[in-house]
Each structure stands twice: as C-alpha cells, then as structure tokens.
C-alpha positions in Angstrom: -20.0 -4.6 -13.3 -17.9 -6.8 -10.8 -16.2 -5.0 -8.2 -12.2 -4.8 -8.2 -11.8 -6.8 -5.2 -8.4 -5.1 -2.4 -6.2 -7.3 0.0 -4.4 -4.8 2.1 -1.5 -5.8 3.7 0.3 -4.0 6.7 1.4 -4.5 10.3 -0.2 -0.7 11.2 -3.8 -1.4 12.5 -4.2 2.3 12.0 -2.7 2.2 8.4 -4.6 -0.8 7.4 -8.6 1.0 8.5 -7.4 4.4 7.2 -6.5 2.7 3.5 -9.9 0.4 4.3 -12.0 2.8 5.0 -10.4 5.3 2.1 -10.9 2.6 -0.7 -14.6 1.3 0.3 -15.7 5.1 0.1 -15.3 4.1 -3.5 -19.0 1.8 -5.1 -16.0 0.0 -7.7 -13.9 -1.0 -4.9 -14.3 -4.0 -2.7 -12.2 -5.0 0.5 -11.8 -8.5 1.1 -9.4 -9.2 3.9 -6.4 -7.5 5.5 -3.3 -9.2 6.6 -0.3 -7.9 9.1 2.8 -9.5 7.1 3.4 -10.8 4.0 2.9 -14.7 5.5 -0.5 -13.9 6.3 -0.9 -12.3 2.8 0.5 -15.3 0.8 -2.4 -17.6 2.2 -5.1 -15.0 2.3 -4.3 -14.3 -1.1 -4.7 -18.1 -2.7 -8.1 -18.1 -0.7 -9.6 -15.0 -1.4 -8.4 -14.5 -5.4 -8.1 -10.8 -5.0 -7.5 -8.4 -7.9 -4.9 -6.3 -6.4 -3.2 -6.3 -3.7 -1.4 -2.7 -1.5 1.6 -4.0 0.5 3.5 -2.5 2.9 7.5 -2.4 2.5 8.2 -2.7 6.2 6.5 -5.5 7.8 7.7 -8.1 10.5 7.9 -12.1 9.7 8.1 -11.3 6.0 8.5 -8.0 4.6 7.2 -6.7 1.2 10.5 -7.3 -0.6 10.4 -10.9 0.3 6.5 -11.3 -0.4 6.4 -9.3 -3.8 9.0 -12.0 -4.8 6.9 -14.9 -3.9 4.1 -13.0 -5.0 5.7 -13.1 -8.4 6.4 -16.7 -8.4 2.8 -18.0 -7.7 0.9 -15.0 -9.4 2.8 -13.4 -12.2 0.0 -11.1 -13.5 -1.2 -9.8 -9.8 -1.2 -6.5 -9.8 0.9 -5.1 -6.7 1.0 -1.4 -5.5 3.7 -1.1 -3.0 2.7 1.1 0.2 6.0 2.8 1.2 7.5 6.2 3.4 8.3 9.4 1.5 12.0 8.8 2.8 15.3 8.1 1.0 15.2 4.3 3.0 11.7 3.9 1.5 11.9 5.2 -1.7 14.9 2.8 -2.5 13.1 0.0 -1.2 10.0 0.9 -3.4 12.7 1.0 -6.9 13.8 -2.9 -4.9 10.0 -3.7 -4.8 9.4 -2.4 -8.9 12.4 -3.9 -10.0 11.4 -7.5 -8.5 8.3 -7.2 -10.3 5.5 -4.7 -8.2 3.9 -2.9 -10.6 3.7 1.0 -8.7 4.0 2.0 -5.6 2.6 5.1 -3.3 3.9 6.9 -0.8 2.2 7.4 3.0 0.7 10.4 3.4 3.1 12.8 5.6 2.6 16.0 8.2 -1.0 16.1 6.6 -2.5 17.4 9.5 -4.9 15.0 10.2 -6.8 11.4 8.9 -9.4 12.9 6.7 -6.3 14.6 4.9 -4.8 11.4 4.7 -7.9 9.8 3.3 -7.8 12.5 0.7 -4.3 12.0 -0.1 -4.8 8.5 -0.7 -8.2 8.9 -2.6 -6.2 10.6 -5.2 -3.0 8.9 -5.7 -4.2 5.2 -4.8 -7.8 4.6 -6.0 -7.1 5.8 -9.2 -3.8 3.7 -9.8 -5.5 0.6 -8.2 -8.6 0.9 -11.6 -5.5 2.2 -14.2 -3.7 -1.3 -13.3 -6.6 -3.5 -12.9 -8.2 -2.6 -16.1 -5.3 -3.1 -17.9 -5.1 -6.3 -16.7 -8.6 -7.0 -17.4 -8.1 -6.0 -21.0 -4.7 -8.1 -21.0 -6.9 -11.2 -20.4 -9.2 -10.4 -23.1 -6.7 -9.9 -25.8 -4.9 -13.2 -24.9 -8.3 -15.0 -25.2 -9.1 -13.8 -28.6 -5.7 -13.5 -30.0 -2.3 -15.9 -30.1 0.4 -15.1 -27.8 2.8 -12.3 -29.6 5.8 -13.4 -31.1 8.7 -14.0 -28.9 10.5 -11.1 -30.3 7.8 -8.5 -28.6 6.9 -7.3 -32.0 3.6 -5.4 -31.9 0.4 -6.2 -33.5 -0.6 -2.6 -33.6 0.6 -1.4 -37.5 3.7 0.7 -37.5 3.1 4.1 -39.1 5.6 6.3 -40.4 4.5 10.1 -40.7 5.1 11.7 -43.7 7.1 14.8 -42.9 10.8 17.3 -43.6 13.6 14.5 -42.8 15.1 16.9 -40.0 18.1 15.8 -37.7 17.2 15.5 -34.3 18.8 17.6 -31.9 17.6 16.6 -28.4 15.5 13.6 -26.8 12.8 13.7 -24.7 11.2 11.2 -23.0 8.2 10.9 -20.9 6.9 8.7 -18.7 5.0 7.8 -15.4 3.5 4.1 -14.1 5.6 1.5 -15.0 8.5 3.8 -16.1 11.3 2.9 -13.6 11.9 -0.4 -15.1 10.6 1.0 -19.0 13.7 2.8 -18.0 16.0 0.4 -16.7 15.6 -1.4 -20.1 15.6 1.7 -22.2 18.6 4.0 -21.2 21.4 1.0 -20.6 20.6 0.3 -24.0 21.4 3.6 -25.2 25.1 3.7 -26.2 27.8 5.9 -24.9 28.2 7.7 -28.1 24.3 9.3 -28.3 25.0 11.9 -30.6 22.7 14.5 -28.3 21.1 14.8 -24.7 18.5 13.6 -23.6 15.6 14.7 -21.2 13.3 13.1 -19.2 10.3 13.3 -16.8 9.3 10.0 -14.7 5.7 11.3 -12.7 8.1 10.7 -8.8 8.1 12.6 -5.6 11.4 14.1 -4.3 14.1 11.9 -3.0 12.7 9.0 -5.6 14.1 11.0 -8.5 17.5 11.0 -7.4 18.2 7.4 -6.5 16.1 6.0 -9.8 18.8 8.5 -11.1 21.7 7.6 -9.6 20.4 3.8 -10.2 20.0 4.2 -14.6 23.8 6.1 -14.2 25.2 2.7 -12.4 24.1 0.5 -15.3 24.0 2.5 -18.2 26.9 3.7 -20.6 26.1 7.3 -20.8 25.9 9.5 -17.6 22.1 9.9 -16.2 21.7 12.9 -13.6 19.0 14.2 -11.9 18.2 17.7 -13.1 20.0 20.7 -11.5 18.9 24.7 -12.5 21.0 26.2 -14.9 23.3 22.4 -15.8 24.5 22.9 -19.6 23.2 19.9 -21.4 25.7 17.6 -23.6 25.4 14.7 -25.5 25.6 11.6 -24.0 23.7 12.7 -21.2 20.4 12.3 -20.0 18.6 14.6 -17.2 15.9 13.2 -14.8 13.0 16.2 -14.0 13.5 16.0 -10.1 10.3 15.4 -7.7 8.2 18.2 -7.4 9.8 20.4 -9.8 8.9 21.4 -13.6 11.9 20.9 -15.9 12.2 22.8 -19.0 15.0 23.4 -21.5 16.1 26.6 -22.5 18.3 27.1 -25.7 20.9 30.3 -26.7 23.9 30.6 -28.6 25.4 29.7 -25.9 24.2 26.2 -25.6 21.2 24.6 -23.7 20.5 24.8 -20.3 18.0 23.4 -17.6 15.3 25.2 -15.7 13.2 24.2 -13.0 10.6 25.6 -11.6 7.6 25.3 -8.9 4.7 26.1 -10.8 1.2 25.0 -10.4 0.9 21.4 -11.3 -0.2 20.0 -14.8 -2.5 16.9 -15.3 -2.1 16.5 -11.7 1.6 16.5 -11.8 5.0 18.2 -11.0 7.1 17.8 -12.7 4.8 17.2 -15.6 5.9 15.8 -19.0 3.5 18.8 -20.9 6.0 21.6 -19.4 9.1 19.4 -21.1 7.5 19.2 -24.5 6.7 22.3 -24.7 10.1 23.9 -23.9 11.6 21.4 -26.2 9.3 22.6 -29.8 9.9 26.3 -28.5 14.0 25.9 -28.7 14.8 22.9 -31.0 11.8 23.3 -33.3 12.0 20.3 -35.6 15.0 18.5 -34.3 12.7 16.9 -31.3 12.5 13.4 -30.9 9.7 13.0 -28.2 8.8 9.2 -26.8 6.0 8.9 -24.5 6.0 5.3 -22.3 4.1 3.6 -20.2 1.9 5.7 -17.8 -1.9 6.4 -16.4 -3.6 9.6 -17.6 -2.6 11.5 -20.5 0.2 14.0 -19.1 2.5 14.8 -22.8 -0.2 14.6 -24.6 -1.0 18.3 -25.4 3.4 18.5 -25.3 3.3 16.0 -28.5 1.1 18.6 -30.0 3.5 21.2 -29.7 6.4 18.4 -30.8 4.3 18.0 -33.8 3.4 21.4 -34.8 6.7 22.4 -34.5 7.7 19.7 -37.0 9.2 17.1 -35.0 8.6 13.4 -34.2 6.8 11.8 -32.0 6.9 7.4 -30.4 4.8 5.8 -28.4 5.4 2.3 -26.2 2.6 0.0 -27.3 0.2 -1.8 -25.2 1.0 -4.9 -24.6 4.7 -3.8 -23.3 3.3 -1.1 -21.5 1.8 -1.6 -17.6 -0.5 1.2 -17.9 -1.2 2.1 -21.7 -3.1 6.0 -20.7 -0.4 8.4 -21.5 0.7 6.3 -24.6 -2.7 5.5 -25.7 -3.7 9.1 -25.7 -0.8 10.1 -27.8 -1.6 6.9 -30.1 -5.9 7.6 -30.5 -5.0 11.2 -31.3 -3.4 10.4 -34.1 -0.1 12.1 -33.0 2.3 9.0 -33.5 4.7 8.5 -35.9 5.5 5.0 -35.0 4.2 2.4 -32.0 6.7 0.4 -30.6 7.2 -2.3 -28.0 9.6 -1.1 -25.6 12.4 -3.7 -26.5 12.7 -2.1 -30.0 12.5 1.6 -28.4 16.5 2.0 -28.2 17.2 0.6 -31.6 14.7 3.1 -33.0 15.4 5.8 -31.2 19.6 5.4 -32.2 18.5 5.1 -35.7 16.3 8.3 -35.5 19.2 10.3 -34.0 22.2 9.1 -36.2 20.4 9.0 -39.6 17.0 11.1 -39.2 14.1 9.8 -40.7 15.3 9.4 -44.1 18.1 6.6 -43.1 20.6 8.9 -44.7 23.3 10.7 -42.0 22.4 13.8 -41.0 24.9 16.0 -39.8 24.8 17.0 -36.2 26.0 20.3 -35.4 23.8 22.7 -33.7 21.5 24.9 -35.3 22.2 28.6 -36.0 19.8 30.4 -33.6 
C-alpha cells in the first residue's frame, strides 16, 4: 500500500521536527518536505503532490488563513488539518480556517512536560485524523470514477429507510457530531427555525475555549438561541445547548422540567465530552420522544448512545457519506443497522422539522410534556 505522503508547514523549526519526527514513527506515513510560510507551501505543494498537508495558523509572509484560501482555489479536495494554540485567539482562528474550507484542525500540545509528551499528544490526536481524512478522500475518488456525479440537489444514493415503529412525538433533539461538524453545523442550526417546538442538545468532539466561540458563532447566525452548556440551565424550546470542552453533558428530566449536567468523568471513545454520555441520558428521561442525529465524524463515539435511543423506542438519522468529511461515527450508526433514515446534510433540517412538528406518521402530534 502507498504511503499517505505529509507537507508540514510552520515557521517553528522546533514545531516542524517534533510533528516530523512524530508522523514518520508511523510505516503509513511519509514526509515529503516542510515549508516556513504558506508561500513556500503553495510551490512546494504543486511540486511535491502531497496527500495532506498540517499548516500552521500563525506564520510570517503568508499566514494559514490566507494559504488555506489559496489552497482551496488550486486544490479543492486537499485535505488540510490546521495546526493551531489551545487559546481563545487560536481557536477562533482555527473556526476562520474550517469555515474557509480546512477540513480539521489540532491543537499544540501545552504544559506537557516535555517533547516525548508532545510526540505522544500528537500521535493520538494527529496521525489518526491525517488516515480518517485521507481515506475518505481516497474512497471519494473511487466512487466518482465508477459512479455519475450526484444530483445537484445532494440527494443520496444510499436508499432511505424508514423504521417501522410507535409514531411517538419527539420531545427533545440530540445531535452528535465531531470532524467536520463546525461547518455540518453552520449549515444545520441556521436552518432550524425560531419556532422548534423543543430543545435541542448537542456534542461537537472540541477542547475548552473552542466550544464557546463555535457557540457564540451558530447563536450570531441562527434564529433560535445556541449556548454553550452551563450545569443546572433549564432547557426550552427553541434552544440548543453546545456540551462544553472537556466536560460530559447529560440531561436530566423531573416534573419540574429538564435540566443540564456536566460532569468530569473518565473519557468515552477517547472523548470528553462524549456523544455516548448524551444519548444515553436522553433514552433514560424522554424514553421514546428522542430524536438522535449523528453527523459527520471519525470513530464511532454515539454509537452504543443510538442503541439506547433505539431500545428506548426513539429515532435515530445519520448524515450520509458523500456530505460527510469523515463518514466513521455515521457509518457505524448506518452498518449497524440502527438508522431510520440516511440523509445528506442539506435535507437534515427539513427532516428533522418535519419529525418534530408531525412525528413519524406526518399527522401533528401534540407537544406538551409527558407525565413523569
């Protein structure tokens, strides 16, 4: 098998051996030039034809905001992964970097104690988004060869499935999401309108400080108020409730309404907050009236959550592939046999408004909350 083949880009000499030396430790992996600034990059990149490139947010001559957007206009389907500070300046640079077309981004490691920790850190957030994205583009490429360009429309060609099942009013929405998901969500939630009959929650795999401004960035543009979760926060309809970084969310239902909890447990699937700790507190206090959609992300974090969702008699979308960047946590959801409907994420809102007004049966369901 052909090796993915790295460009590293960044003005740290340091920065630049300790992400070379951290992705050659890996036999798929293959470094085949460096470059201080995005100028450098732009030429190395038409003579080297790498696979992927890591780029560096805050570089002299031309910085990675101005080379992901010429990156984008020479090589739309070049995976980027942005390489950015776990600080409030960074992190809304990185959401500026995703939304002009970088596919991820990671964060340099931080008060690590030393460069083998840093090599660690980076072994296990970078290499494995660097395979996640380039395989998806490999099997992008393959699908386009043997198949005609989808319909303008976005329609998928995976079959839609409905689930036979109790045609129950949905109560709450919860959404989970990871790689990919800050602009999934950009398009999703501004689409939503201001009269969503119930609240929604979500979890977007993001450290702290990255969950707030993606937060206070879907609340700008959308017509329903988006927040970053807060312990103990009633939830309304209308509203929609981020998981913030390094915290579980979970939703907790009484008489007296719903509430949010957060907690610091042990991570799941890798991850805090995880989208498995949502699900699960959704089935235990809405039971049937769960709506659960799981979009684009690596690994397979929600997938033992949709169980629960499903057992509990609620319903369950996925984004398809060929909207999604990384199709792992939807694809699990989808080859388990746990969706009631695949969807490209353009049709996601219209689906998911439908679902909540008239239920599954397309007849209005009424909307008051549950006796407990």
């Amino acid at each position: 098998m052909d090796k993915i083949k790295v460009l590293i880009v960044d003005d740290s000499v340091v920065v630049r051996r300790i992400i070379s030396d951290t992705l050659s430790s890996d036999s798929a992996l293959e470094i085949v030039g460096v470059a201080a600034n995005g100028h450098f990059a732009l030429d190395k990149i038409a003579r080297l034809k790498p696979d992927i490139i890591t780029l560096d947010i805050e570089m002299p001559v031309m910085d990675g905001l101005q080379t992901v957007t010429e990156i984008r206009k020479l090589y739309p389907r070049l995976p980027v992964i942005m390489f950015s500070t776990l600080t409030e300046r960074g992190a809304r640079a990185s959401l500026d970097a995703l939304a002009l077309g970088a596919n991820d981004y990671v964060t340099k490691p931080s008060n690590v104690g030393s460069v083998g920790a840093a090599m660690n850190c980076l072994r296990e957030d970078l290499i494995p988004k660097i395979k996640a994205l380039c395989g998806q583009t490999a099997a992008r490429s393959l699908i386009q060869k043997a198949q005609p360009a989808p319909a303008a429309t976005g329609s998928s060609d995976r079959p839609v499935v409905i689930r036979p099942g109790r045609k129950e009013r949905i109560d709450i929405l919860a959404i989970g999401v990871s790689t990919g998901g800050p602009n999934a969500l950009a398009e999703l939630i501004p689409a939503i309108p201001a009269d969503f009959p119930v609240p929604i929650v979500i979890v977007q795999h993001m450290p702290p400080v990255f969950t707030r401004l993606l937060a206070e960035r879907l609340d700008s543009k959308s017509a329903i108020k988006v927040y970053e979760g807060i312990l103990d926060a009633s939830i309304e309809p209308g509203q929609a409730w981020l998981a913030p970084g390094d915290f579980h969310m979970q939703v907790e239902r009484s008489q007296r309404g719903s509430k949010i909890k957060l907690n610091h447990d042990p991570q799941e699937n890798s991850c805090r907050p995880a989208v498995d700790v949502l699900f699960r507190s959704v089935a235990k206090s809405y039971g049937p009236n769960v709506l659960a959609v799981i979009m684009t992300g690596m690994g397979h974090d929600g997938l033992i959550g949709c169980e629960h969702i499903l057992r509990a008699g609620g319903q369950v979308i996925v984004q398809d592939e060929a909207s999604s960047v990384v199709w792992g946590m939807p694809g699990a959801v989808s080859r388990a046999g746990l969706a009631d409907q695949v969807l490209p994420l353009n049709q996601l809102a219209a689906e998911i408004s439908k679902r909540a007004r008239f239920g599954r049966s397309g007849v209005a369901a009424p909307m008051q909350t549950a006796a407990l």
